[in-house]
Structure formats: C-alpha cells, structure tokens
PQR file with spaces between the fields and no chain letter, atoms N, CA, C, O and H, PARSE charges and radii, in Angstrom:
ATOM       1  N    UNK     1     168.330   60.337  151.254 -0.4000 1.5000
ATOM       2  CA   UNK     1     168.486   61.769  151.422 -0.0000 2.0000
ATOM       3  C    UNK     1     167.653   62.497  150.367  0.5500 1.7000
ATOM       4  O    UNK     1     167.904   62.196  149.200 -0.5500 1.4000
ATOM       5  N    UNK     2     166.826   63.287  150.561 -0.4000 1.5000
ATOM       6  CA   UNK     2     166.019   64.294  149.905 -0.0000 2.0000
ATOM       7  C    UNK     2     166.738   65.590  149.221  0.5500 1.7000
ATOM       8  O    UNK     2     167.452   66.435  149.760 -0.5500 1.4000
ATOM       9  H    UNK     2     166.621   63.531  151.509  0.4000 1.0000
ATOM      10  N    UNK     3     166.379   65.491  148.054 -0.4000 1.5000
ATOM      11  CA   UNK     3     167.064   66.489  147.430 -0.0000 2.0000
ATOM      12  C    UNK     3     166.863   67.926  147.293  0.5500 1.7000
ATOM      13  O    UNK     3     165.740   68.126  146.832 -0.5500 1.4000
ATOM      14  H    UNK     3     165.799   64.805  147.616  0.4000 1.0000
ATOM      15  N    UNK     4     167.475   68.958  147.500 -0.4000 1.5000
ATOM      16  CA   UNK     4     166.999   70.437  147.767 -0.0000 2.0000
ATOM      17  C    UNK     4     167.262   70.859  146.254  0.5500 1.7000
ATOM      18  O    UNK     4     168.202   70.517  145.537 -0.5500 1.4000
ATOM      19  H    UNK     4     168.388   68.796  147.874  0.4000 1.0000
ATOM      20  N    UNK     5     166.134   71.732  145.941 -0.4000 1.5000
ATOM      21  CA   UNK     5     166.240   72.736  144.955 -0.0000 2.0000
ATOM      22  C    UNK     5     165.923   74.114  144.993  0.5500 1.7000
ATOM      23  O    UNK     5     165.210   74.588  145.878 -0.5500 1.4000
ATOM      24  H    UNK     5     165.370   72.010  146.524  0.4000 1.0000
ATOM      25  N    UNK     6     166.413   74.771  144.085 -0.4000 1.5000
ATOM      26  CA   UNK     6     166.249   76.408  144.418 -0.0000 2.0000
ATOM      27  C    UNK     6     165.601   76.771  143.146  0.5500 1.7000
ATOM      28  O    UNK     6     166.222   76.765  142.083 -0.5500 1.4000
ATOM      29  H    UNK     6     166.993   74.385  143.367  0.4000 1.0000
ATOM      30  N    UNK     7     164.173   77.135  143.260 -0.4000 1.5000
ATOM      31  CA   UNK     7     163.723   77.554  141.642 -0.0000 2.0000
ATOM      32  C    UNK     7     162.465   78.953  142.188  0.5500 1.7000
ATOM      33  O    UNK     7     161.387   79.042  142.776 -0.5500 1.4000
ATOM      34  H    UNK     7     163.668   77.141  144.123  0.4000 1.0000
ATOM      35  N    UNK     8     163.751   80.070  141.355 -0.4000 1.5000
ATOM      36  CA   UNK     8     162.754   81.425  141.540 -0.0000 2.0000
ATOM      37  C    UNK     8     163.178   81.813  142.887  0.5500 1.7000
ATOM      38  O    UNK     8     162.200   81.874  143.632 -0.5500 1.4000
ATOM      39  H    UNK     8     164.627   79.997  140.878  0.4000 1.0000
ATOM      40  N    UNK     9     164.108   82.051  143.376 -0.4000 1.5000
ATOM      41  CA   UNK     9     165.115   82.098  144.953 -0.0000 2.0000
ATOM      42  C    UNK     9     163.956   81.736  146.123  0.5500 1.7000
ATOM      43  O    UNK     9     163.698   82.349  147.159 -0.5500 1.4000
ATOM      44  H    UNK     9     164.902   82.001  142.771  0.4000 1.0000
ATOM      45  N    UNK    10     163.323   80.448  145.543 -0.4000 1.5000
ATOM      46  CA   UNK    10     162.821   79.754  147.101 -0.0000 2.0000
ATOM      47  C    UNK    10     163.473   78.390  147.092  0.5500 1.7000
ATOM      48  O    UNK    10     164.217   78.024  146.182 -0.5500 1.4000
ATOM      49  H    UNK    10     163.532   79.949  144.701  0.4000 1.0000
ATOM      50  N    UNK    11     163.174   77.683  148.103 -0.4000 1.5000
ATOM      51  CA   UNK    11     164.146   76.717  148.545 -0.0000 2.0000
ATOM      52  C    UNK    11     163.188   75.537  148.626  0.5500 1.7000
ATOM      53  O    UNK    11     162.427   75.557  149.593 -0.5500 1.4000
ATOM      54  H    UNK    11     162.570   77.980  148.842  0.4000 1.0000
ATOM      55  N    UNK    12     163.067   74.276  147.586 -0.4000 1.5000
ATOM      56  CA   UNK    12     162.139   73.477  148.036 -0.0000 2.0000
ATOM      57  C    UNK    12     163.083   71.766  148.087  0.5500 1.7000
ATOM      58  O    UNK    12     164.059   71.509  147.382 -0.5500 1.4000
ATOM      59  H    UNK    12     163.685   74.261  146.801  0.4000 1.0000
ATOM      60  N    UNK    13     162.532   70.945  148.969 -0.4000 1.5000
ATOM      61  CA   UNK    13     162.673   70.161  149.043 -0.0000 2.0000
ATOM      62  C    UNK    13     162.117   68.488  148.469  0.5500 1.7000
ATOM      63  O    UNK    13     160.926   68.227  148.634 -0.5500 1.4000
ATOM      64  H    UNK    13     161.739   71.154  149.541  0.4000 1.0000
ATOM      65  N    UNK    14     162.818   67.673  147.966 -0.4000 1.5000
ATOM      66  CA   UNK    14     162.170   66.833  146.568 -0.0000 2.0000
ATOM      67  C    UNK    14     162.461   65.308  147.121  0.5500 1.7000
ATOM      68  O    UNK    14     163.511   64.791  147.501 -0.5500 1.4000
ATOM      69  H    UNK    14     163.786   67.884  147.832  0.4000 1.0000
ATOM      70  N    UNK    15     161.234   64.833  147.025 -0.4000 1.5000
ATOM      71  CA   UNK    15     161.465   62.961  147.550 -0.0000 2.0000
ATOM      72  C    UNK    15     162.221   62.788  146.157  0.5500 1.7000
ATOM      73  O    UNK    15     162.201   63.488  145.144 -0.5500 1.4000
ATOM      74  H    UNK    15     160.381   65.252  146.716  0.4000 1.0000
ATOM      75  N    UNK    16     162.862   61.666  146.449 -0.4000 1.5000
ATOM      76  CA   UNK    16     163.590   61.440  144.875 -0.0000 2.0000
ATOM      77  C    UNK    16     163.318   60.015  144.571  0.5500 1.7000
ATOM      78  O    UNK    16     163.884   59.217  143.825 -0.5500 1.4000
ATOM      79  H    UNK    16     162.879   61.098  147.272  0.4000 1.0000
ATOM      80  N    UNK    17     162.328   59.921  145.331 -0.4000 1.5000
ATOM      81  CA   UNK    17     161.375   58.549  144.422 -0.0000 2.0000
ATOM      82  C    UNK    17     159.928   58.908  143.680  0.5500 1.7000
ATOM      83  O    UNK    17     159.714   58.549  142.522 -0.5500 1.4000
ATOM      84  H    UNK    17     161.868   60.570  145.938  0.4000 1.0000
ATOM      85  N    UNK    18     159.425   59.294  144.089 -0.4000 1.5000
ATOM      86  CA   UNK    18     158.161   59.893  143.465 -0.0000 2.0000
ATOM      87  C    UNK    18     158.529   61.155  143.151  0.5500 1.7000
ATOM      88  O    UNK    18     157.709   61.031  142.241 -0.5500 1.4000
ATOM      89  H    UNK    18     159.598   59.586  145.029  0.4000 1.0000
ATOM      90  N    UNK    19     158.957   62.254  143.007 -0.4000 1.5000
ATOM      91  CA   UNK    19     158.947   63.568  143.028 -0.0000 2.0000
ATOM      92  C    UNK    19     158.332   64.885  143.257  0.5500 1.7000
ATOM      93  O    UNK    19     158.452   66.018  142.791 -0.5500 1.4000
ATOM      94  H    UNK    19     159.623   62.354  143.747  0.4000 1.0000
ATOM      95  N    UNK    20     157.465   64.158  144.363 -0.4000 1.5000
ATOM      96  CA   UNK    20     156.768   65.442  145.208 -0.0000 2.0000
ATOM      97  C    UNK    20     158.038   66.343  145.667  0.5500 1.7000
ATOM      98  O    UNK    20     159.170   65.997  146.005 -0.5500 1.4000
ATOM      99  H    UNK    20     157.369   63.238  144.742  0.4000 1.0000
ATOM     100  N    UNK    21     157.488   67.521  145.565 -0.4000 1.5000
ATOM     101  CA   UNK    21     158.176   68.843  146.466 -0.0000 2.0000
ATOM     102  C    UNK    21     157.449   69.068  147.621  0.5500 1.7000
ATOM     103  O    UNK    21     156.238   68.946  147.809 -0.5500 1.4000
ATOM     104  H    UNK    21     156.569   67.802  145.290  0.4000 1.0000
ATOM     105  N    UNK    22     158.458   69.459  148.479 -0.4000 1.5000
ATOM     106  CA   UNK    22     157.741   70.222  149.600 -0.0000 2.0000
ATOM     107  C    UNK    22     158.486   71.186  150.155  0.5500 1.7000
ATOM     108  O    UNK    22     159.714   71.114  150.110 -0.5500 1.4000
ATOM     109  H    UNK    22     159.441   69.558  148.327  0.4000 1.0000
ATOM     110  N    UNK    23     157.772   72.331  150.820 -0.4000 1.5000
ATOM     111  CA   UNK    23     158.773   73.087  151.390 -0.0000 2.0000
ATOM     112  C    UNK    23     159.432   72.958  152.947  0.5500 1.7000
ATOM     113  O    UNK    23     159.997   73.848  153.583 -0.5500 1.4000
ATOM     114  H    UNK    23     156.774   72.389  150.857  0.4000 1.0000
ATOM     115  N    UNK    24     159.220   71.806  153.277 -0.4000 1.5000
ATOM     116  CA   UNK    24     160.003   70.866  154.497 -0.0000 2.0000
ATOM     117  C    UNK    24     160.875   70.360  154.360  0.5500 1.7000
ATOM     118  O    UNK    24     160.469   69.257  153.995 -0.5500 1.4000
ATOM     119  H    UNK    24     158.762   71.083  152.760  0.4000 1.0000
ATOM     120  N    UNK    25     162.065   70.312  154.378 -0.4000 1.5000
ATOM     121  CA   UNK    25     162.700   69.193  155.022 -0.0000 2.0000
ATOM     122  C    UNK    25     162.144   67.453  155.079  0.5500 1.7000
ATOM     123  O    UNK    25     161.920   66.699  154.131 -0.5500 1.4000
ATOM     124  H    UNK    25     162.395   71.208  154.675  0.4000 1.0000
ATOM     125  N    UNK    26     162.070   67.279  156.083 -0.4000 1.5000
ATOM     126  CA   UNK    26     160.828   66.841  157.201 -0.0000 2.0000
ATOM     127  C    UNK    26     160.040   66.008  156.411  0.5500 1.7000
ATOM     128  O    UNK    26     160.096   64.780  156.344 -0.5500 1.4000
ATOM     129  H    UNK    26     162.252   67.891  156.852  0.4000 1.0000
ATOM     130  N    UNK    27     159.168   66.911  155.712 -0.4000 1.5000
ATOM     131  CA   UNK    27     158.136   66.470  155.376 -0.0000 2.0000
ATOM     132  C    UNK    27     158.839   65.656  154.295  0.5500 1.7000
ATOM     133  O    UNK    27     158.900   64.470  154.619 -0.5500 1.4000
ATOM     134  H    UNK    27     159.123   67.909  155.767  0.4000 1.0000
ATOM     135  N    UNK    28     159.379   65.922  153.128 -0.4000 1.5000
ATOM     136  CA   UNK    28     160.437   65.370  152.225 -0.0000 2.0000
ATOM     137  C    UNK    28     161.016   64.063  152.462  0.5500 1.7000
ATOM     138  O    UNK    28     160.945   63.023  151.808 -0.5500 1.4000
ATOM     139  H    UNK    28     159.329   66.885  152.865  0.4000 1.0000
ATOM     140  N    UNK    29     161.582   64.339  153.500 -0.4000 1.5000
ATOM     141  CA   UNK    29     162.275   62.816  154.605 -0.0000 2.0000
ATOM     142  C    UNK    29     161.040   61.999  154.544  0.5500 1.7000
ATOM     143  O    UNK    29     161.116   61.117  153.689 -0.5500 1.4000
ATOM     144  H    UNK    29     161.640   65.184  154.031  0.4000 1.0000
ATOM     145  N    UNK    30     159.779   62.040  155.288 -0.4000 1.5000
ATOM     146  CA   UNK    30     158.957   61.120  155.374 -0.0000 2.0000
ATOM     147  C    UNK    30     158.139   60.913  154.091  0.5500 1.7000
ATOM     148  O    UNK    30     157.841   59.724  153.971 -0.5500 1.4000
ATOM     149  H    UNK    30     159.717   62.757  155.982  0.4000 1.0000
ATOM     150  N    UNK    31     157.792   61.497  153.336 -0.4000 1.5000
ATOM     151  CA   UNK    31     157.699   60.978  151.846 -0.0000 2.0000
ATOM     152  C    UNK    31     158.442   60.071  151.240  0.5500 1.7000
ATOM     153  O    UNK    31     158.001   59.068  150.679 -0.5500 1.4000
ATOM     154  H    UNK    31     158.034   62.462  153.434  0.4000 1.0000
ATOM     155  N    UNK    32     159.726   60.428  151.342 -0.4000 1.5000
ATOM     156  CA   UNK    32     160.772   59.226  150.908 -0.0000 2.0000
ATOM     157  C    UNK    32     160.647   58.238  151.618  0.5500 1.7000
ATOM     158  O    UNK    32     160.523   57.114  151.133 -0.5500 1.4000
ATOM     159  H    UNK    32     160.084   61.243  151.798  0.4000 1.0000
ATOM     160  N    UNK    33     160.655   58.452  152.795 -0.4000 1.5000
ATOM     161  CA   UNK    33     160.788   57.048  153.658 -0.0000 2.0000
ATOM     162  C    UNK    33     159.870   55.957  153.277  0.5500 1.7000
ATOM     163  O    UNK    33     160.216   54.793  153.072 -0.5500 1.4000
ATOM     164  H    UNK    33     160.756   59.366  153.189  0.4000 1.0000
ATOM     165  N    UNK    34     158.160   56.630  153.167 -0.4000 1.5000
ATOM     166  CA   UNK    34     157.111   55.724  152.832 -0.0000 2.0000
ATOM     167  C    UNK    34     157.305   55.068  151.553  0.5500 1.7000
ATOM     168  O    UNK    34     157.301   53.845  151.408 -0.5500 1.4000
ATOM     169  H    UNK    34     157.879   57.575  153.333  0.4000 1.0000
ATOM     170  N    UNK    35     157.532   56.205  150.320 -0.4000 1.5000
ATOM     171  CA   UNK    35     158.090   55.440  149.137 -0.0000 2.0000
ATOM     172  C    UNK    35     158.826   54.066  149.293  0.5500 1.7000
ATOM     173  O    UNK    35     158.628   52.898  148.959 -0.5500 1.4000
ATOM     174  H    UNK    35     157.536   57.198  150.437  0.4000 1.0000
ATOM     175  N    UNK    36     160.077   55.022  150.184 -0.4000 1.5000
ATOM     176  CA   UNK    36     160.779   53.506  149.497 -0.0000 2.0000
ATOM     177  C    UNK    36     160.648   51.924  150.435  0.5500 1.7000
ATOM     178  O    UNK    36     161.125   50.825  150.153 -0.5500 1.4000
ATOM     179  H    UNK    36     160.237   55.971  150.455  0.4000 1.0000
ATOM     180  N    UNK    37     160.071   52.217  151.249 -0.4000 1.5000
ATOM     181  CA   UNK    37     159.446   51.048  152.250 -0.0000 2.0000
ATOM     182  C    UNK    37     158.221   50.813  151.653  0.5500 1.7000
ATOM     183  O    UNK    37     158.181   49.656  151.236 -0.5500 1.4000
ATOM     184  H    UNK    37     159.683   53.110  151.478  0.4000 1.0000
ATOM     185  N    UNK    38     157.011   51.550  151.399 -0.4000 1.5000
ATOM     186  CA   UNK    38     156.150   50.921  151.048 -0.0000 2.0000
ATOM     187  C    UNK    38     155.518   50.460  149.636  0.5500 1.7000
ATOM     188  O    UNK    38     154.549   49.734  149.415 -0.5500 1.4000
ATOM     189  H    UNK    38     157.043   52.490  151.738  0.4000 1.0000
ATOM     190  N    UNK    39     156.726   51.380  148.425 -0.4000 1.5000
ATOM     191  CA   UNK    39     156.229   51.320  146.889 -0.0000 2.0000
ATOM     192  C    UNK    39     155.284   52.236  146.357  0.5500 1.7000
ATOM     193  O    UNK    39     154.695   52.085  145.287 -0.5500 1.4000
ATOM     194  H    UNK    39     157.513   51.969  148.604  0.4000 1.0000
ATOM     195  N    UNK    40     155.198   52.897  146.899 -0.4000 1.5000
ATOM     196  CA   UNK    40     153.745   53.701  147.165 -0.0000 2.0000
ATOM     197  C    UNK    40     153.836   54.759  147.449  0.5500 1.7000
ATOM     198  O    UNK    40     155.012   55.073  147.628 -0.5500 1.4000
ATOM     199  H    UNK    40     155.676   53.019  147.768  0.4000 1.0000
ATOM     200  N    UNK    41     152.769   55.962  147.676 -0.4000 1.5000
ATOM     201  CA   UNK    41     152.557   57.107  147.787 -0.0000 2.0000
ATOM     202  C    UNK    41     151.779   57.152  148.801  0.5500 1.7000
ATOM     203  O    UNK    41     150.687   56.654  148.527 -0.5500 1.4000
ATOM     204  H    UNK    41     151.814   55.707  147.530  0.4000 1.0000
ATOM     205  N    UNK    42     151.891   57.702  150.338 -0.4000 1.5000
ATOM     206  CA   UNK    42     150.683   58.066  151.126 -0.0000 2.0000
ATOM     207  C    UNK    42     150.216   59.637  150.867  0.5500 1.7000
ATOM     208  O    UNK    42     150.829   60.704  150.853 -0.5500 1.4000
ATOM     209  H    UNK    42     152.778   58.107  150.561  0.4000 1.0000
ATOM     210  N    UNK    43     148.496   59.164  150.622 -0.4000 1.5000
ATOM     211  CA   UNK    43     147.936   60.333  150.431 -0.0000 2.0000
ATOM     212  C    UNK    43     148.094   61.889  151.710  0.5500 1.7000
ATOM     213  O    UNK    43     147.804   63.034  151.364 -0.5500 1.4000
ATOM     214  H    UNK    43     147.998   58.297  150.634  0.4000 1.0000
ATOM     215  N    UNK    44     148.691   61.458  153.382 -0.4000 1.5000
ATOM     216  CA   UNK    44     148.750   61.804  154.453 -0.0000 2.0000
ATOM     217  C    UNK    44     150.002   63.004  153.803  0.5500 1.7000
ATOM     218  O    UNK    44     149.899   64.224  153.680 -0.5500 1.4000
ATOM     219  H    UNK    44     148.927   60.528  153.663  0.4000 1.0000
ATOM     220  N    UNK    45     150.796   62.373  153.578 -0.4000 1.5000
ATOM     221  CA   UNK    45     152.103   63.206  153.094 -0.0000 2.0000
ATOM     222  C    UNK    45     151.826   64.091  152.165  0.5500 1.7000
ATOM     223  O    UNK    45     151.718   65.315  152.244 -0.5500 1.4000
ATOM     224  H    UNK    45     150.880   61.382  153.678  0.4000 1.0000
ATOM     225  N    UNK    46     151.706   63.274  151.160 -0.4000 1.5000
ATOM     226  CA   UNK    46     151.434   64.166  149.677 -0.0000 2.0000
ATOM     227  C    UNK    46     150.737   65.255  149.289  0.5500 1.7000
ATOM     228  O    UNK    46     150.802   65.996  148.308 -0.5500 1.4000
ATOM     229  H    UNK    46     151.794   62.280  151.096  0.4000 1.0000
ATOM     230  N    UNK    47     149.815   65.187  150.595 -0.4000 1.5000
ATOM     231  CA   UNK    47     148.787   66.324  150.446 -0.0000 2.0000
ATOM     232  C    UNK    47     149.067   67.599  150.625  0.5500 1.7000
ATOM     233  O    UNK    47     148.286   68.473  150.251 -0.5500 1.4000
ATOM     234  H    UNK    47     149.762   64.585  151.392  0.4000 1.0000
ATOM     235  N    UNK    48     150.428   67.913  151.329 -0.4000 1.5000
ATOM     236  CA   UNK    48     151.120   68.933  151.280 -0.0000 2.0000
ATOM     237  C    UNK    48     152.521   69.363  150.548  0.5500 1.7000
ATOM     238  O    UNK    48     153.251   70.343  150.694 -0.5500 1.4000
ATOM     239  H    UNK    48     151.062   67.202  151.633  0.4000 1.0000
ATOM     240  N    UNK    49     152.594   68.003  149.542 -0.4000 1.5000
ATOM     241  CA   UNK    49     153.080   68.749  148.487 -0.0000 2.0000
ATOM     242  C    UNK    49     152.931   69.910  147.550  0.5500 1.7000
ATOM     243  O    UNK    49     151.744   69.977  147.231 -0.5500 1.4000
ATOM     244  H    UNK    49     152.001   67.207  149.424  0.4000 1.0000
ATOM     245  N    UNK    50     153.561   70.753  147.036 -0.4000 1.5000
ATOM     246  CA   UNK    50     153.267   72.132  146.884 -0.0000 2.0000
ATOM     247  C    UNK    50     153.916   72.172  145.121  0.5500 1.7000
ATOM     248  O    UNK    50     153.918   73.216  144.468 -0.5500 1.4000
ATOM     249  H    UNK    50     154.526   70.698  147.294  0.4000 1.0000
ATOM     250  N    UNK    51     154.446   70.788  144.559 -0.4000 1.5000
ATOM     251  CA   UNK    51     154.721   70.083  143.404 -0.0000 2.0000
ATOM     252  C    UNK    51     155.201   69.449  142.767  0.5500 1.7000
ATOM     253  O    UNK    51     156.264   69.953  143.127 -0.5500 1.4000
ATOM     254  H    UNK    51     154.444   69.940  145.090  0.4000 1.0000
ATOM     255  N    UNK    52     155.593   68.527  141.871 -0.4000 1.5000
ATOM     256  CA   UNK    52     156.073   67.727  141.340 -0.0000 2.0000
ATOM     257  C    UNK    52     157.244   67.811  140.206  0.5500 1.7000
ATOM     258  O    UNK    52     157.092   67.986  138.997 -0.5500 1.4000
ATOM     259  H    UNK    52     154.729   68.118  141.578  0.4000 1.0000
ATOM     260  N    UNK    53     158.564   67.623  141.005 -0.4000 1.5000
ATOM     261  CA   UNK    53     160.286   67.806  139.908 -0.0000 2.0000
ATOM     262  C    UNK    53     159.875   66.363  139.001  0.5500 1.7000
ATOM     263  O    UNK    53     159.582   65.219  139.347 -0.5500 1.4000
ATOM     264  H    UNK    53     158.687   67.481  141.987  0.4000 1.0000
ATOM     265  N    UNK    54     160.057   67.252  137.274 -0.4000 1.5000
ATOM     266  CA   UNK    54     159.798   66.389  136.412 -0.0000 2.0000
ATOM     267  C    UNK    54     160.993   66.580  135.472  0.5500 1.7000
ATOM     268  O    UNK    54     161.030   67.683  134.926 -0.5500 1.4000
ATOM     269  H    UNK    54     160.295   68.182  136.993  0.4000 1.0000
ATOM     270  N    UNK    55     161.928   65.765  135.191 -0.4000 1.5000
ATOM     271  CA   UNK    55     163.179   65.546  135.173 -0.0000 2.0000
ATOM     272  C    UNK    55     164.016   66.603  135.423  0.5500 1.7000
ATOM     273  O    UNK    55     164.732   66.124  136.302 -0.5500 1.4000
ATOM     274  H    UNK    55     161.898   64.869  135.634  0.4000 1.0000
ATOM     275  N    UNK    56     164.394   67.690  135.241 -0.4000 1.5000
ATOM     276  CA   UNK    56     165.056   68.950  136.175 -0.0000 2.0000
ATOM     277  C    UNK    56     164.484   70.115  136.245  0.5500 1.7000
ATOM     278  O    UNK    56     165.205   71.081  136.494 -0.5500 1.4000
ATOM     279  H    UNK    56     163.813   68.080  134.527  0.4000 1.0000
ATOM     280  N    UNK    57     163.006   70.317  136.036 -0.4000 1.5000
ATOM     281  CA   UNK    57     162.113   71.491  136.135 -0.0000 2.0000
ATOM     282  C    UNK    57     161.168   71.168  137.112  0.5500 1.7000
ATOM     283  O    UNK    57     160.603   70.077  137.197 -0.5500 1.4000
ATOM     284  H    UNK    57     162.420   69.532  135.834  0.4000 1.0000
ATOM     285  N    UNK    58     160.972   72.325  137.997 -0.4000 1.5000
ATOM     286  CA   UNK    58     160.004   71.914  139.389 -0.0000 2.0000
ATOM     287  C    UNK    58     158.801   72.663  138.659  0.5500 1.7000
ATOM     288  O    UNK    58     158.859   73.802  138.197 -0.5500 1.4000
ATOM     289  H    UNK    58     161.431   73.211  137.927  0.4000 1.0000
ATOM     290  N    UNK    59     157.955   72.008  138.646 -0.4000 1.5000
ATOM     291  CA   UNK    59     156.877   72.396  138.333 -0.0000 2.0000
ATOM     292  C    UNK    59     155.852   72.733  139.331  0.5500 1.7000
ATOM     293  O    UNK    59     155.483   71.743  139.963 -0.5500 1.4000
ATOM     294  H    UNK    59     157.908   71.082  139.022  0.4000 1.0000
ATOM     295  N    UNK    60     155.135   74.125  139.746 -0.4000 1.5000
ATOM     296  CA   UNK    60     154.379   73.949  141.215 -0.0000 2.0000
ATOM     297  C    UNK    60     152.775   73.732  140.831  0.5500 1.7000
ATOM     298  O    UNK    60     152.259   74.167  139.802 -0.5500 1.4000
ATOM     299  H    UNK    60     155.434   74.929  139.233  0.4000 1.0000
ATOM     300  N    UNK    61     152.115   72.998  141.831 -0.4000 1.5000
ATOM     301  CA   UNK    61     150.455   72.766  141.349 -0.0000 2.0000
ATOM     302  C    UNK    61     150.067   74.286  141.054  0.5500 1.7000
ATOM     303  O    UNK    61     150.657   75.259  141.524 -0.5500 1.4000
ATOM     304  H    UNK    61     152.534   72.644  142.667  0.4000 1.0000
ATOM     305  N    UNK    62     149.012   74.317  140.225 -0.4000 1.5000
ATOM     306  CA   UNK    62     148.144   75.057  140.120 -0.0000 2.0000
ATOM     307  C    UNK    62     146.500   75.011  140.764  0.5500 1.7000
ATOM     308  O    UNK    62     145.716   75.929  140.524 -0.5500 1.4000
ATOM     309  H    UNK    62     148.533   73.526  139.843  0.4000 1.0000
C-alpha cells in the first residue's frame, strides 16, 4: 500500500520502497509494485515522479 501525504494542502502519493512521489494513486501502486518485485527502479514510472519523501519531508524536484 502506497502512502499518502499532504505537504502545502496538496495531496501526494509515496512508493514506500524507493520514495518517489507522485501525484497518482496509480502511478504510486505501480512504482511499488516494480520495486518490490524487481529491486529496482523503472525509469518508465519514475519519470513522472514529481519527488522524493526523505525521511518525513517531501521534497519536490526542482
């Protein structure tokens, strides 16, 4: 299960193996999924990550 966070009243969604954000659902779900089946990161997913939760601060790309 993908973890939801609220930072700055938007709503993002967090693989909780790697810690990409995204603002999907969805997209979140299948990030995790690949993680934890494949060990790994697909670049397909990730690319619409929007940033990376680094121990309880979401940090968004610049």
């Amino acid at each position: 299960m993908v973890k939801e966070i609220e930072e700055k009243s938007k709503k993002y969604f967090v693989c909780e193996i790697c810690g990409f954000g995204y603002n999907e659902k969805n997209t979140a779900q299948k990030c995790q999924n690949w993680c934890s089946k494949h060990k790994s990161c697909n670049l397909q997913i990730t690319k619409n990550a929007v940033g990376i939760l680094k121990r309880t601060i979401f940090e968004p790309f610049k």
